[in-house]
DOVO-588147 format. One record per residue (C-alpha): residue number from 1; x, y, z. Coordinates in nm, 4 decimals, padded with zeros to 6 digits. Example, Ala and Ser with C-alpha at 12.3 -4.5 7.8 and 13.67 -1.06 7.14 Angstrom:
2
(1, (01.2300, -00.4500, 00.7800));
(2, (01.3670, -00.1060, 00.7140));
% end
This chain:
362
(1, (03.1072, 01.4266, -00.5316));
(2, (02.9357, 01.0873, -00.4364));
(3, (02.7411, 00.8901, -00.7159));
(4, (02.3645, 00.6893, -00.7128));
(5, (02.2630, 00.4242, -00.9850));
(6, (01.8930, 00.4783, -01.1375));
(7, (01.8163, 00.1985, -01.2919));
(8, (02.1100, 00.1076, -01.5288));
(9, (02.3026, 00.4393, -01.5450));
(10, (02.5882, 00.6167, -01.2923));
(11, (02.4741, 00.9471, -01.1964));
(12, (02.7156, 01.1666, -01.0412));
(13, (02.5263, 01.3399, -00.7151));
(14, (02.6828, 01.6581, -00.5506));
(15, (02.6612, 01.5635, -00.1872));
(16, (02.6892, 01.8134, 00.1164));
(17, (02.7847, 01.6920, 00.4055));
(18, (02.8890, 01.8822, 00.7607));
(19, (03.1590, 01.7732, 00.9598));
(20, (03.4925, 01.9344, 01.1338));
(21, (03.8271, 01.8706, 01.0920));
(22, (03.8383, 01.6371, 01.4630));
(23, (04.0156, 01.3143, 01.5732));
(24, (03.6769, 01.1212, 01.5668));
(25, (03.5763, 01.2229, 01.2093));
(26, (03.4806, 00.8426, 01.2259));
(27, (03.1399, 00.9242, 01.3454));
(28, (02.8426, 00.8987, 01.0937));
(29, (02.7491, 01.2409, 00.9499));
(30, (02.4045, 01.4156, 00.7997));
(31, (02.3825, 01.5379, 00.4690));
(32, (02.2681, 01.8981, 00.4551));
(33, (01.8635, 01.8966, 00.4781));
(34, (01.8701, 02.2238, 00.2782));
(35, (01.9699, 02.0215, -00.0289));
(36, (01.7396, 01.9607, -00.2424));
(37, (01.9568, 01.7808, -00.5274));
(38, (01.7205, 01.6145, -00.7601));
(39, (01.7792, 01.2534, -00.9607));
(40, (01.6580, 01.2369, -01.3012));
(41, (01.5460, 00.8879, -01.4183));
(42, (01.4415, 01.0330, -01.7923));
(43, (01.4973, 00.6899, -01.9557));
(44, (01.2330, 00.5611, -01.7200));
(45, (00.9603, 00.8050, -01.7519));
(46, (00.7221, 00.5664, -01.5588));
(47, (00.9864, 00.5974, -01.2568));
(48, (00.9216, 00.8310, -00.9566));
(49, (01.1987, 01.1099, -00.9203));
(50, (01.4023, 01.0952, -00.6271));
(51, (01.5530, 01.3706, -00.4301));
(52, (01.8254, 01.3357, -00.1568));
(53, (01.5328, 01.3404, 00.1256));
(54, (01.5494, 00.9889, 00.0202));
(55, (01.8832, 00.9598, 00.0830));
(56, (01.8432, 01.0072, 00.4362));
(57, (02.2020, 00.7882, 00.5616));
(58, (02.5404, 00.8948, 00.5192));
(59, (02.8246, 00.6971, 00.6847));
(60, (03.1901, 00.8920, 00.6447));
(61, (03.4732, 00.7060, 00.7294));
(62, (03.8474, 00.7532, 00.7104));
(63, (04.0802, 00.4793, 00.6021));
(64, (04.4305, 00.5899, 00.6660));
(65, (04.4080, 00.8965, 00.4761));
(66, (04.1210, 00.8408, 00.2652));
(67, (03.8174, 01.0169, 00.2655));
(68, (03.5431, 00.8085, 00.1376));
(69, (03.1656, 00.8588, 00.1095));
(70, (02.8958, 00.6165, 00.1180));
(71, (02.5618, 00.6656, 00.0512));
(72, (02.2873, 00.3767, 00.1119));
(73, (01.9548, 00.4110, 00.0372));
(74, (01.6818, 00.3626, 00.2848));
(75, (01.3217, 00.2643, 00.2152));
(76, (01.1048, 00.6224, 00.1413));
(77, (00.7807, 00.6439, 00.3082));
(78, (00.5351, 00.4882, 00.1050));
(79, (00.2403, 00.6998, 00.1210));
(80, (00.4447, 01.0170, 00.1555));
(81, (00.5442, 00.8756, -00.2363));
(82, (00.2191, 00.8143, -00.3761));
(83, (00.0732, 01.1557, -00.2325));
(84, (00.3699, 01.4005, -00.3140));
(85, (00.4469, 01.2820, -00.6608));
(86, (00.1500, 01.3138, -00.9067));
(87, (00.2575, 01.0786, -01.1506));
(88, (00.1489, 00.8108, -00.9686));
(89, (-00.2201, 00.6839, -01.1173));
(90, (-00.4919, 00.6839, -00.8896));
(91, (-00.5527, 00.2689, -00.9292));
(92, (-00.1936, 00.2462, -00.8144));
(93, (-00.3504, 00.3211, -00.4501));
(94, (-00.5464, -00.0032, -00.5504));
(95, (-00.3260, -00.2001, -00.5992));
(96, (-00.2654, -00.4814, -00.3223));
(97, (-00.0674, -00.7447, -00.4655));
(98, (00.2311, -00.3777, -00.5505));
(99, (00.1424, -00.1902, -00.1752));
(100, (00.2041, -00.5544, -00.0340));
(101, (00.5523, -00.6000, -00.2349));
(102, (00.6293, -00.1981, -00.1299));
(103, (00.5633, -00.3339, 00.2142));
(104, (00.7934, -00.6416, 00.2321));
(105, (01.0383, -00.4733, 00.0560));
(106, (01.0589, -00.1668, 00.3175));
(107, (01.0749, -00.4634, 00.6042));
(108, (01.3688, -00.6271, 00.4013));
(109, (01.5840, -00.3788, 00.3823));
(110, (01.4921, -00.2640, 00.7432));
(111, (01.6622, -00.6684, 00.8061));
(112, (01.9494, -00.6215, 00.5285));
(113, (02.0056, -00.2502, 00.5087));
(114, (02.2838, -00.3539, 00.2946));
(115, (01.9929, -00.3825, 00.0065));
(116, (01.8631, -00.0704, 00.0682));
(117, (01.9898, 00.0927, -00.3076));
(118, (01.9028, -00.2378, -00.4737));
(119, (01.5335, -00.2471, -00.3520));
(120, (01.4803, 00.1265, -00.4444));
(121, (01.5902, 00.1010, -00.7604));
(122, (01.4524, -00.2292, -00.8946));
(123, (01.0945, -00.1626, -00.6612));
(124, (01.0479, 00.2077, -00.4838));
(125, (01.1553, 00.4380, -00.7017));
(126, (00.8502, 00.3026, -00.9265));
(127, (00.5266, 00.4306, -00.9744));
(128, (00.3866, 00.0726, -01.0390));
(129, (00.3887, -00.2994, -01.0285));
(130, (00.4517, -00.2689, -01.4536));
(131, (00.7086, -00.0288, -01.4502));
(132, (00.9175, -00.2009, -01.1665));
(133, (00.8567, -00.5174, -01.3887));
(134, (00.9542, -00.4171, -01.6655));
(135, (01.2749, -00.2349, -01.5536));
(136, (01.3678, -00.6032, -01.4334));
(137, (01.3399, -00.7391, -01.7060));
(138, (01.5188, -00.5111, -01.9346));
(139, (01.8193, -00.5020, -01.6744));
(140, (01.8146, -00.8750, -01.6507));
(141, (01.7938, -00.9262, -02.0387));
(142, (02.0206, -00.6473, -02.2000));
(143, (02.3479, -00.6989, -02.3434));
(144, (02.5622, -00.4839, -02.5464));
(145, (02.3585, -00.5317, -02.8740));
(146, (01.9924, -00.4589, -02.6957));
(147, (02.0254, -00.1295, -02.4373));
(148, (01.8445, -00.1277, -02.1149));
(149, (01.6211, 00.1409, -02.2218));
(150, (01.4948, 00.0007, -02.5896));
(151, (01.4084, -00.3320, -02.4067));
(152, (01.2330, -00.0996, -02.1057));
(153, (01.0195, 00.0411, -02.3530));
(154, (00.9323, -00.2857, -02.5502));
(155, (00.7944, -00.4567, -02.1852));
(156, (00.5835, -00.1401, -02.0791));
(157, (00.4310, -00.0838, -02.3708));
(158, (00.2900, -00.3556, -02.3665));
(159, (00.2001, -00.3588, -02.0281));
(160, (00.0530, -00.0208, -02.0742));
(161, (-00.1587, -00.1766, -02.3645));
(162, (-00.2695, -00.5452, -02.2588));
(163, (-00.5032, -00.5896, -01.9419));
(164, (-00.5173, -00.9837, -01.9621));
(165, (-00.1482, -00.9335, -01.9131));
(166, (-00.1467, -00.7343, -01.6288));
(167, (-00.3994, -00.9321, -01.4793));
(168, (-00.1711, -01.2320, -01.5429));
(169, (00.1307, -01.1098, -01.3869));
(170, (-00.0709, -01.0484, -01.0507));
(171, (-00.2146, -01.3987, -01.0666));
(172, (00.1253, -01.5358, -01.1449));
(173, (00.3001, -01.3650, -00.8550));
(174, (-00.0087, -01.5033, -00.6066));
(175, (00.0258, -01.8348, -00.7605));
(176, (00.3899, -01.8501, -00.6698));
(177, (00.3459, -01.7261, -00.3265));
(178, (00.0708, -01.9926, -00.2571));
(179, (00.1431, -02.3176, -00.3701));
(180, (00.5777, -02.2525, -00.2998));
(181, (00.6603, -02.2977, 00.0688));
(182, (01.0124, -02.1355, -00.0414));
(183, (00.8140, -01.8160, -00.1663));
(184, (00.8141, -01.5877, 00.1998));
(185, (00.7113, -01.2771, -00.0225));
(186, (00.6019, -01.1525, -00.3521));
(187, (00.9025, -00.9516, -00.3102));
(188, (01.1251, -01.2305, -00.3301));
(189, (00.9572, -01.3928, -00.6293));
(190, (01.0064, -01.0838, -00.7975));
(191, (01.3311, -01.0318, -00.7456));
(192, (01.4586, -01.3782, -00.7633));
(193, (01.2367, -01.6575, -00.9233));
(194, (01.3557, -01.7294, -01.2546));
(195, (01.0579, -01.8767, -01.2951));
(196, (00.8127, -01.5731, -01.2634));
(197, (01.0769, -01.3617, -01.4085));
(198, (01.0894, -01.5991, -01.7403));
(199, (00.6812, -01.6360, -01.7803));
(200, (00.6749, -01.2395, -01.7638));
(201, (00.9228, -01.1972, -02.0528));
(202, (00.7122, -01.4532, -02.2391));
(203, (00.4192, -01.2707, -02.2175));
(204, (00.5680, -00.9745, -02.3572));
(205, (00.7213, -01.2140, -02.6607));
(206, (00.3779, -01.3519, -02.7081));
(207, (00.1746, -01.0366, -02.7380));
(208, (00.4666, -00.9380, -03.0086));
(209, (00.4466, -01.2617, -03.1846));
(210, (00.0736, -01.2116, -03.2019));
(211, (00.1572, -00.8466, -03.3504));
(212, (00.3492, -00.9675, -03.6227));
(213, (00.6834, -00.8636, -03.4494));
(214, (00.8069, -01.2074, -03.4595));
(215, (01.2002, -01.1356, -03.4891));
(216, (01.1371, -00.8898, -03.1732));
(217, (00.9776, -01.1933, -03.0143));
(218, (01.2194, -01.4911, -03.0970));
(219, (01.5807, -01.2187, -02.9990));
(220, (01.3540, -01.1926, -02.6394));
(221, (01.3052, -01.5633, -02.6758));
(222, (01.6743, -01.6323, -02.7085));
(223, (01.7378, -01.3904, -02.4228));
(224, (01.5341, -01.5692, -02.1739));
(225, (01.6894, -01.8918, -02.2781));
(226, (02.0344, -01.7465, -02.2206));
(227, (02.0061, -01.6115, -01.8804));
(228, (01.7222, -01.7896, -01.6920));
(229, (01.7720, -02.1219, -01.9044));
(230, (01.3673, -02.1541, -01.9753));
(231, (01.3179, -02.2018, -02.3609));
(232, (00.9499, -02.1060, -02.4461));
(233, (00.8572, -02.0178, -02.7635));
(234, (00.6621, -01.7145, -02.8344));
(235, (00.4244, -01.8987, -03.0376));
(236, (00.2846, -02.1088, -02.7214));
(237, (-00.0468, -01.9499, -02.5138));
(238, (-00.0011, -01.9304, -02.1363));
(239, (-00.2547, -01.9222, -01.9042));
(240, (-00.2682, -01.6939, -01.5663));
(241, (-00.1687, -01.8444, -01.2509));
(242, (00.0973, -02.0175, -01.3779));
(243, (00.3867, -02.1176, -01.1420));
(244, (00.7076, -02.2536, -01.2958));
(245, (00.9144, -02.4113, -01.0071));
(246, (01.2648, -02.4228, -01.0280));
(247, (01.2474, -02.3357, -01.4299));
(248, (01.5639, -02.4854, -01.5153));
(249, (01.5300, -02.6876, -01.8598));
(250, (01.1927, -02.6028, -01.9050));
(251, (01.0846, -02.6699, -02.2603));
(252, (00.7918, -02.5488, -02.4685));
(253, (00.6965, -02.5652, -02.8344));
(254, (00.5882, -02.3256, -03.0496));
(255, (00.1876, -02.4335, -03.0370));
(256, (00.1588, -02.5864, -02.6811));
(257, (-00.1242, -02.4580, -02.4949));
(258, (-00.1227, -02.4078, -02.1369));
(259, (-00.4285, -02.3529, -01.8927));
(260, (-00.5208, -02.1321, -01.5759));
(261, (-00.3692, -02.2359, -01.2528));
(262, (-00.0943, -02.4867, -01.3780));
(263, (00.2286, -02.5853, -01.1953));
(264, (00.4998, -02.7201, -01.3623));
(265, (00.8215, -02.8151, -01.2770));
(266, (01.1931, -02.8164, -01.3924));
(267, (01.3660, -02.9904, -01.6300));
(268, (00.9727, -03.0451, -01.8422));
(269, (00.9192, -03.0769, -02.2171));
(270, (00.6209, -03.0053, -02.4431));
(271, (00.7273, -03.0833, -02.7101));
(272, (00.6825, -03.2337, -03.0503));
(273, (00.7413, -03.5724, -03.1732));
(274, (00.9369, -03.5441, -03.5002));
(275, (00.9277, -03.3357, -03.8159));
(276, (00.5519, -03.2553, -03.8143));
(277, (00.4230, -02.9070, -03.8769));
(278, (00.0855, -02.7355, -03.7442));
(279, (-00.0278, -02.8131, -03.4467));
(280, (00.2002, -03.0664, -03.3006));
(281, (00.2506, -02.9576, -02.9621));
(282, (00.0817, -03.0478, -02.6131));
(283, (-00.2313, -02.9019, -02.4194));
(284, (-00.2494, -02.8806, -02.0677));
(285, (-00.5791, -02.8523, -01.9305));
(286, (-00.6615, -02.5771, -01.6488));
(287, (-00.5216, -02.7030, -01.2891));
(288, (-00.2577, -02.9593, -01.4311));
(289, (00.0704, -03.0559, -01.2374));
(290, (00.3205, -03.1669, -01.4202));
(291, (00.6257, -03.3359, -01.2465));
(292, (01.0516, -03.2448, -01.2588));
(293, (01.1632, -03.4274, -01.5805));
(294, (00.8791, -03.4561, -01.7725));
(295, (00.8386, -03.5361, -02.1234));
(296, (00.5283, -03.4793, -02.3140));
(297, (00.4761, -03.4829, -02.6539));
(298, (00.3387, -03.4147, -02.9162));
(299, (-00.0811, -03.2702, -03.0161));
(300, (-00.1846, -03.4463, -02.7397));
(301, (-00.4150, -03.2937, -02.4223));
(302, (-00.3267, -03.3525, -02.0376));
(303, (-00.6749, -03.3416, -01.8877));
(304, (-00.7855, -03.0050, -01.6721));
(305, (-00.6949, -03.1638, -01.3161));
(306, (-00.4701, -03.4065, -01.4907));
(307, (-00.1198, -03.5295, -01.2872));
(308, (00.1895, -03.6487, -01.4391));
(309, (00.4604, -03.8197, -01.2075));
(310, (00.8047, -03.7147, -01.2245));
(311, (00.9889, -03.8604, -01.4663));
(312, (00.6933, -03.9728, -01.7288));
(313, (00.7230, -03.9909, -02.0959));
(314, (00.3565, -03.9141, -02.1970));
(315, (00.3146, -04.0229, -02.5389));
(316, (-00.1069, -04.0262, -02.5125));
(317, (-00.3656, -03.8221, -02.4155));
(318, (-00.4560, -03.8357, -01.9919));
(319, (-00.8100, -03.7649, -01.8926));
(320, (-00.9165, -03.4668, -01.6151));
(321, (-00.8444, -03.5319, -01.2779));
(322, (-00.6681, -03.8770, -01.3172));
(323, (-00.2459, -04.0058, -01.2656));
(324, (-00.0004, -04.0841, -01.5118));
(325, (00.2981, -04.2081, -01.4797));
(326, (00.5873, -04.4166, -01.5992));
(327, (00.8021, -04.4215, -01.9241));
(328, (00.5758, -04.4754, -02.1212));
(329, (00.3287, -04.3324, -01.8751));
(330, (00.0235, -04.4822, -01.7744));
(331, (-00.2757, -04.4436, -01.5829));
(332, (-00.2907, -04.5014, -01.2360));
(333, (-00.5839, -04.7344, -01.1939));
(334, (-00.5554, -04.8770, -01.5688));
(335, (-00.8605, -04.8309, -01.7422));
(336, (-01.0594, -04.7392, -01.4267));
(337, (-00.8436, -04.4302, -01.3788));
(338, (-00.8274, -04.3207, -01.0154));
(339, (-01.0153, -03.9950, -00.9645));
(340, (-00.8587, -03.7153, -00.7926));
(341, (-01.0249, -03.5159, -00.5619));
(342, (-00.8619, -03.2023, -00.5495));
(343, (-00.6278, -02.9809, -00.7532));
(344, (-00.2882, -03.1169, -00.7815));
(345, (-00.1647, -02.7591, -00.9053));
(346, (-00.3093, -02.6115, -00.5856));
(347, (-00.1927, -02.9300, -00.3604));
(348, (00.1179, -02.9412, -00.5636));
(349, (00.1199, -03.3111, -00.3878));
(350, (00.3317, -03.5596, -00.6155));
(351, (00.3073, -03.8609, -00.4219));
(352, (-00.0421, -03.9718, -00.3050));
(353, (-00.0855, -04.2247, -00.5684));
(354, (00.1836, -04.4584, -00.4239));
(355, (00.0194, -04.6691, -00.1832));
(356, (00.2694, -04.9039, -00.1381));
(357, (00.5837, -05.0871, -00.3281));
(358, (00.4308, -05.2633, -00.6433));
(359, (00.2519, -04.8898, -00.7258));
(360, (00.6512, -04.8173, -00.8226));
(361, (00.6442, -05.1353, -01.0793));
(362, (00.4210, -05.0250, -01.4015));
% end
């Protein structure tokens, strides 16, 4: 007997292999191509079944005199996938931002065939971009009070059920691998940027906020906070596009507002100023970059183009397309605020309104 993960559970797998009783029993060995032992992944329904075609490698080695097996798990062909398994939906095949991630992730595993089980199971052995998703998720966020499963089924629900959301996570994935020059992939934002990962989760808190669901929301709040250390209430609306950089100590209140196409990065508040209740919490206009260490707060509205240094305490409101910065920030330009030109989400440039020395002194 060997053994394969799907998703969160240990499934035994009866393996046959071939092999004689010779000196050099050392030598890698085949598994018998007339098996056709199949994996069940019932607790993900949305998850493509795998037989042991897929597990085409099998190295045997000997230690001393210990037979042990293991199997690692190389990248299926993707079209043969989408073609043989008719669970697949047909818009899958139109998808280009999840054929691209199938892509790089067959190529990374092809560098690191060490990954080979991890990348099938968290991307290949889906049937889409949602289910993948929210099998992350669920695995990152579970504990022994919230299975796997009832978490799995929270996230694609409501994937199933919300378009702007879908939409959202696509536009969130491209933002990432745009505007970060760390991001080589969309695989590797998936699979490793808190960020992404925590804005996801949100979304999914949001639409159950929105539902009514709120104690569902806040325990998936709480969750995120724990173990990607991004506290964002369910209450706040989040734009598409949205890349949070780093995400360490990010902050947001329960009625901030944030636009299309925003960057922010770690360690930022939005938050409130006191004991008020209502709307207390900032906006942030479409296209805004807002620097590490941030502070803004309270009902106050960063400008669509708007740029706040690193390190500002923004205590007033900043106008579209102009710098603040400073504790207590100000404008750069004073009451003639410099215009800027471009994006600074898209630019993600945080230093071309220092000019020289004195811009330092405010």
């Amino acid at each position: 007997m060997s053994a394969s993960f799907v998703g969160s559970s240990f499934i035994p797998v009866p393996v046959k292999t071939r092999y004689t009783h010779k000196a050099h029993r050392t030598k890698a060995t085949c598994l018998d191509s007339s098996s056709r032992t199949q994996i069940k992944a019932g607790h993900f329904p949305d998850r493509l079944c795998i037989d042991d075609s897929v597990f085409k490698y099998l190295k045997y080695y000997r230690p001393s005199s210990t037979n042990l097996l293991f199997i690692t798990t190389p990248i299926p062909n993707q079209q043969d996938l989408f073609e043989n398994h008719t669970s697949v939906k047909d818009g899958a095949k139109k998808d280009e931002v999840w054929m691209k991630m199938r892509e790089e992730a067959r190529f990374d595993v092809e560098q690191e065939p060490i990954l080979s089980h991890y990348y099938s199971t968290s991307i290949l052995s889906h049937n889409s971009l949602e289910s993948a998703l929210a099998s992350q998720l669920s695995i990152k966020l579970s504990n022994s009070g919230i299975p796997i499963n009832t978490l799995y089924e929270i996230f694609i629900d409501i994937f199933k059920e919300d378009e702007y959301t879908v939409r959202a996570v696509r536009e969130d994935l491209k933002a990432v691998k745009v505007r970060d020059p760390t991001c080589t992939s969309y695989v590797q934002c998936f699979l490793n940027f808190k960020g992404f990962l925590a804005c996801q989760a949100h979304r999914v808190a949001h639409k159950l906020w929105l539902q009514g669901r709120k104690p569902l929301a806040l325990l998936i709040q709480n969750r995120v906070s724990e173990v990607f250390a991004v506290d964002i209430h369910p209450g706040a609306k989040i734009g598409s596009g949205i890349l949070i950089d780093h995400a360490t100590g990010v902050v947001v209140g329960e009625t901030a507002v944030i636009g299309n196409n925003v960057s922010i990065l770690h360690n930022v508040t939005l938050g409130g100023t006191g004991k008020v209740y209502g709307d207390r919490h900032p906006k942030i206009g479409d296209g805004a970059l807002i620097g590490t260490g941030t502070c803004i707060l309270g009902n106050i509205k960063i400008g669509d183009g708007a740029k706040v240094g690193a390190g500002s305490v923004v205590l007033k409101e900043v106008p579209s397309r102009s710098t603040a910065v400073g504790n207590p920030a100000r404008l750069i330009g004073g009451k003639n605020p410099v215009r800027l030109d471009k994006t600074p989400s898209l630019t993600m440039d945080q230093t071309s309104h220092i000019t020289e020395w004195s811009d330092y002194v405010i």
